[in-house]
N, C-alpha and C positions, 0 to 999 in steps of 0.2 A: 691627530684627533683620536681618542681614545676610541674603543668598542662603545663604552657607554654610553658616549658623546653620540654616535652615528647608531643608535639603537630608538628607536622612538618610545615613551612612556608606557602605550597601551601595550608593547611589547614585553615590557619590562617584568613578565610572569613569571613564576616556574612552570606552570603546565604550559607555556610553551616555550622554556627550555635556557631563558635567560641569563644570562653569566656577564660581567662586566668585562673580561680580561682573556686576553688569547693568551696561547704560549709565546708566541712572539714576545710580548706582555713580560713573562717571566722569564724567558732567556738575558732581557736586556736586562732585568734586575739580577738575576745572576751575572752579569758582564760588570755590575757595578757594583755588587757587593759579593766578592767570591767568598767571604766566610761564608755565608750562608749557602754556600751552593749545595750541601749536602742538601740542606731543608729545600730547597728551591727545586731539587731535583726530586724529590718525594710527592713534594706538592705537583708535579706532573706526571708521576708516576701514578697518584688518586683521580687524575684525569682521566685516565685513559685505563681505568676498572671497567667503564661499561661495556657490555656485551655487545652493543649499537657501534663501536669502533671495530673497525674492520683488519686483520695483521695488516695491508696496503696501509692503512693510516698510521698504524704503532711504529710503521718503520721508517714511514715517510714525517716530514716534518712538520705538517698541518692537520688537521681532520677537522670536522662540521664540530662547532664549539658549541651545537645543543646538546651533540650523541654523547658528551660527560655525566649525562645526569644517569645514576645507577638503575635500571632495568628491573632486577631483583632484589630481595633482601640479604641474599647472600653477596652482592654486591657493594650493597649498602651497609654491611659489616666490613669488609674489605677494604672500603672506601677510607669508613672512620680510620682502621687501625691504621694506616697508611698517613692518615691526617695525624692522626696523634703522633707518631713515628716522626715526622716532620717535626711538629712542634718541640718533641724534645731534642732533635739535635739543631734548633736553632743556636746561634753563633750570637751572633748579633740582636739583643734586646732590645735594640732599638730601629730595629726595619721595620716601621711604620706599614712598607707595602705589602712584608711579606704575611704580615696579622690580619689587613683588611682584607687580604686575597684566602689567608688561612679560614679567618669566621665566614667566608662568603661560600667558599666549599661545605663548611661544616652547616651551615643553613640550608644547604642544598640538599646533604645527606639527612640535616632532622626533617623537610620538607617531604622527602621520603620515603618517610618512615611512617609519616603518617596519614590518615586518611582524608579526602578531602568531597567533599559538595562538588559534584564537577556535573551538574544538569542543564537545559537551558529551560529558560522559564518562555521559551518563544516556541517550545516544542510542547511543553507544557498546555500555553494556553490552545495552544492550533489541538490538542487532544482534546481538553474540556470542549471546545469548538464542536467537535466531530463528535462526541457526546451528547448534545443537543441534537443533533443531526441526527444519529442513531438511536435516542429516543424517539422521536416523529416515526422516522422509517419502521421500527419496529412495533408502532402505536395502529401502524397505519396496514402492516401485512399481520397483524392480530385479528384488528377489523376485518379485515379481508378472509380471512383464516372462519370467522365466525359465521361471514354472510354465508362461506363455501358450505360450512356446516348447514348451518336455517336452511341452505335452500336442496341439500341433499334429503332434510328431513320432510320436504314439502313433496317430493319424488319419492318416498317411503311410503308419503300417506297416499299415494294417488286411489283411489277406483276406479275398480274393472269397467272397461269403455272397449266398444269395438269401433275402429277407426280404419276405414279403408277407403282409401283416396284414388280416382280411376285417374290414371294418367293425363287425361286428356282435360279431367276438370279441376285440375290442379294449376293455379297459379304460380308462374315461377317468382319468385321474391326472395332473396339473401335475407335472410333473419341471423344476427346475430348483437346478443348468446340469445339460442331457444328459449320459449315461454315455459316457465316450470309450473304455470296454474293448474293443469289439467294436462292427460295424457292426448289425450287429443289433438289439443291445442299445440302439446311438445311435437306430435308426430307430424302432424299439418303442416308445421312451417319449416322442421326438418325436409321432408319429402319436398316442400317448398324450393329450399335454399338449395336442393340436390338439381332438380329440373333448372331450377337460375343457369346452373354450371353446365346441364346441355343444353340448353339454349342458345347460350353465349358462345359455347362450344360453335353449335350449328353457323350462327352468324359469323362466327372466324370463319369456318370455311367456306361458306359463303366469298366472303372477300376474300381469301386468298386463289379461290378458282378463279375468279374475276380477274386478278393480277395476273394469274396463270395466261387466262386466254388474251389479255393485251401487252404479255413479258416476249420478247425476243431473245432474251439470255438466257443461254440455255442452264447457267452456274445459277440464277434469278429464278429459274423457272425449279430445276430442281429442290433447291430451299424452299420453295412455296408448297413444292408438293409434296418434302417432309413434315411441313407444319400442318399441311394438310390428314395427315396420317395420325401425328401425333394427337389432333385435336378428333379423328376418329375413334383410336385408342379410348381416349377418354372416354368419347360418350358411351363405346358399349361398357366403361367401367361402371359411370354413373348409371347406368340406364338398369344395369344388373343391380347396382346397391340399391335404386328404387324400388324395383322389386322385390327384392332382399327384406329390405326394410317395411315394406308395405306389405308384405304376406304373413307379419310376425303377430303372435296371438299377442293379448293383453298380455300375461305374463312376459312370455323374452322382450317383447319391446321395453315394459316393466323394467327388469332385470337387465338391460342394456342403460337404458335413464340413469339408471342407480350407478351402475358400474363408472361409467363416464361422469358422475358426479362425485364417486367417492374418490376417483383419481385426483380431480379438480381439488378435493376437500384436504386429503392426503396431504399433495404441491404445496397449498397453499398453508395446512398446518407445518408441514417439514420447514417452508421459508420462513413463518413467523418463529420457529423455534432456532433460525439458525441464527435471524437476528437476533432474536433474544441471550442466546449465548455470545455474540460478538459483541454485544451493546454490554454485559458481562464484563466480556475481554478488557474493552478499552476501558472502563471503570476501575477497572483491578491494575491494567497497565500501566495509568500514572503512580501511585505506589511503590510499586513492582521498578520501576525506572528511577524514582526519585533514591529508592534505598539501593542499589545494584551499582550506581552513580555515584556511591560514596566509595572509592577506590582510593586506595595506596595511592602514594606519591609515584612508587618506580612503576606501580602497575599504569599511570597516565602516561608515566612517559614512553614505555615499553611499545604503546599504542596511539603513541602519537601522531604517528604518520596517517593510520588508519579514523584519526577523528578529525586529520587536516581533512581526509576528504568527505569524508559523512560533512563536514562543515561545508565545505565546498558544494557537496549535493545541493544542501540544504539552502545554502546563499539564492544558486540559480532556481531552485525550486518559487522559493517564495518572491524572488525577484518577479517570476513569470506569474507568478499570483497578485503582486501588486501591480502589475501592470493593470491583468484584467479588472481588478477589483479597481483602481485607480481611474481605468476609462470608462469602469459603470459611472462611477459617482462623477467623473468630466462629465456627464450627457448632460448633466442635469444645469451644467452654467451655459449650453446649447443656447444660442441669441431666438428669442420670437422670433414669428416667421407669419408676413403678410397674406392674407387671402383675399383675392377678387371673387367678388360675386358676378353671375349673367347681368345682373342688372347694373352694375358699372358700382355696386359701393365697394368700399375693402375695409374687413376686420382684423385686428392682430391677433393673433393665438398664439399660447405659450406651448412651446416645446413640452414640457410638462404634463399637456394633454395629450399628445401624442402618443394613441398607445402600440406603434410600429417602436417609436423611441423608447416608452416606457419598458415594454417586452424586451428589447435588447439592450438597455441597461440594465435590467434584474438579471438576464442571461448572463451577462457579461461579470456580476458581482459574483453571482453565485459561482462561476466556474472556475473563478479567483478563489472563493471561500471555498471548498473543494480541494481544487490542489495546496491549499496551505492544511486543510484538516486531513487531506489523505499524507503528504510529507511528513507531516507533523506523527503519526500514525507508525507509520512505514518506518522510520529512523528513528523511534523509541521502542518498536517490536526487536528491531535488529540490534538496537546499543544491550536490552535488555536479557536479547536470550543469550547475546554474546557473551556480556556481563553471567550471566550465570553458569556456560557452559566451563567459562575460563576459572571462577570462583571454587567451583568445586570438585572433585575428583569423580567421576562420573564410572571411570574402568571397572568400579570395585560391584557397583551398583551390576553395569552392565553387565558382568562376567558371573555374579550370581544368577540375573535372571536368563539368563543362557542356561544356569545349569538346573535353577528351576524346569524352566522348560524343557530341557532332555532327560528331566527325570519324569516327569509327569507325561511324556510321550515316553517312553520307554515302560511305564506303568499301563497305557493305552496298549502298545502290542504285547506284551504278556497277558489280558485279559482277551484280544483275540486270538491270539494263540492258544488258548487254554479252551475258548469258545469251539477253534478248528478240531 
């Protein structure tokens, strides 16, 4: 059975490396037509041009029958001349095999020579995916971005208010986020939410002396009465920041609101700006991947190995995404399911209302749709910048700005030196 025969169709590519004929292949047609053994032997000589052959292979009598396809273009020149070389010292015009086998190499080398579409339109759409995604998200920490604003500006406008709260008539209650209507109102349930946490404090140790005096272990007892400690700690931390807090005129408590707001406003404009440039990114990245993608023939194959496994990533990746995505949307063929009432009736209800089921079928799609948008992502960032770092010569770029920069530092100590 031929190679060909034993090769399956979808295999049957150049990018990934396909050839009909071993040497094996041509040793026997040189056994059987020794005119042609010159040509026969040229024609194995343009095999084993590629850089992908190892001297172990040139010397031995087999090697891997993809690593023929040329690497470089100076390879791929190499290649030809060697095939033409063949050609003219053919003997015999009528070897049939050794023409089919000649234009199948020479197809191999116009193959690459030239450039080819090599993108997957599965990484493609998992990007627009995650574009959708990263709109919302960036829609959403803009909003956020803006409330942070409004509500620092609501903390700018406050009026001077004297608020001083005696410890003892202070309700303890967790408030959060603080009221930004009024300074008062901010301080009130601050000093609030402070006294919450000695409180709660207190009540810990509470129980843990309790365990103390009914513990026999002396390893039980010690632990109880480092928590004990550690929960004293605390309260005179709180108990000083109430103070703290509660001794401050209208202005510093003022000028603290603010501060802790403009953090907040900061956070939150920095996040929306950083979605904003990533939701950017991935816009630019389909493009950017689609054109980068269009690579030489030798450049596919040179990198062959390295796109078996990005493929390979990818297989398992979106595998584990169709799972999930695949067990959301089973929930929903989930059979009715009977219910007894106290009083002896029973109604069916559909699965469908369940919203224990409904929540973990959306959980479960989303997390699908996710890792196929972040994959998808991930392994168009990487094809792409790879693709670019390998496309262009980058040394020359580099080794300027190096000397930019130690000129313009070397201009920096001459003017302090001149200062000294």
């Amino acid at each position: 059975m031929s190679l060909k025969d034993r090769i399956s169709k979808n295999q049957r590519t150049h990018d990934k490396g396909y050839i009909s004929f071993t040497e094996e292949d041509l040793r026997e047609a040189t056994n059987q037509n020794q005119a042609n053994a010159e040509a026969y032997s040229l024609l194995d000589a343009a095999m084993h041009t590629s850089s992908h052959i190892t001297e172990q292979d040139r010397n031995g009598n087999e090697c891997l029958i993809d690593n023929i396809y040329p690497c470089t273009k100076a390879e791929c020149e190499e290649m030809d001349d060697l095939l033409n070389q063949a050609e003219r010292a053919v003997v015999d015009k009528n070897d049939n095999f050794f023409r089919e086998r000649l234009d199948e190499l020479r197809d191999i080398v116009k193959w690459s020579r030239k450039k080819h579409w090599n993108f997957k339109w599965s990484l493609i759409f998992g990007c627009i995916f995650s574009i959708f995604g990263m709109m919302y998200l960036q829609s959403d920490a803009e909003e956020d971005a803006n409330a942070r604003a409004s509500e620092l500006s609501k903390v700018e406008s406050w009026t001077e208010q004297d608020t001083t709260i005696a410890y003892d008539a202070c309700t303890g209650q967790y408030t959060s986020p603080l009221p930004i209507n009024s300074a008062n109102a901010n301080k009130g349930a601050r000093l609030a939410t402070i006294k919450y946490y000695i409180e709660t404090a207190e009540n810990n140790i509470k129980e843990y002396q309790a365990r103390i005096d009914t513990c026999t272990n002396k390893k039980f007892r010690e632990s109880y009465q480092e928590s004990i400690e550690n929960y004293q700690s605390r309260i005179k931390e709180k108990t000083e920041q109430y103070e703290e807090i509660n001794n401050m005129k209208f202005s510093e408590y003022k000028q603290l609101a603010i501060s802790e707001m403009q953090s907040s406003s900061d956070e939150a404009s920095s996040h929306a700006t950083w979605m904003y440039l990533l939701l950017i990114y991935v816009i630019i990245l389909i493009p950017a991947y689609i054109y980068y993608t269009h690579q030489y023939g030798y450049n596919i194959t040179r990198h062959r190995t390295e796109a078996k496994v990005l493929g390979g990533i990818q297989t398992v990746a979106f595998s584990i995404a169709g799972f999930f995505l695949g067990s959301g949307l089973a929930m929903s063929l989930l059979p009715d399911y009977e219910v007894t009432y106290s009083d002896g009736h029973k109604e069916t209800e559909g699965n469908a209302l369940n919203i224990a089921i409904l929540a973990l079928k959306l959980f479960l799609m989303f997390i699908g749709l996710v890792i196929f948008a972040v994959t998808s992502v991930l392994i168009m960032s990487y094809v792409t910048i790879i693709a670019i770092k390998r496309d262009h010569d980058w040394s020359k770029l580099s080794a300027a700005t190096i000397a930019v920069a130690k000129q313009a530092n070397s201009k920096i100590q001459e003017k302090i030196n001149e200062k000294k």
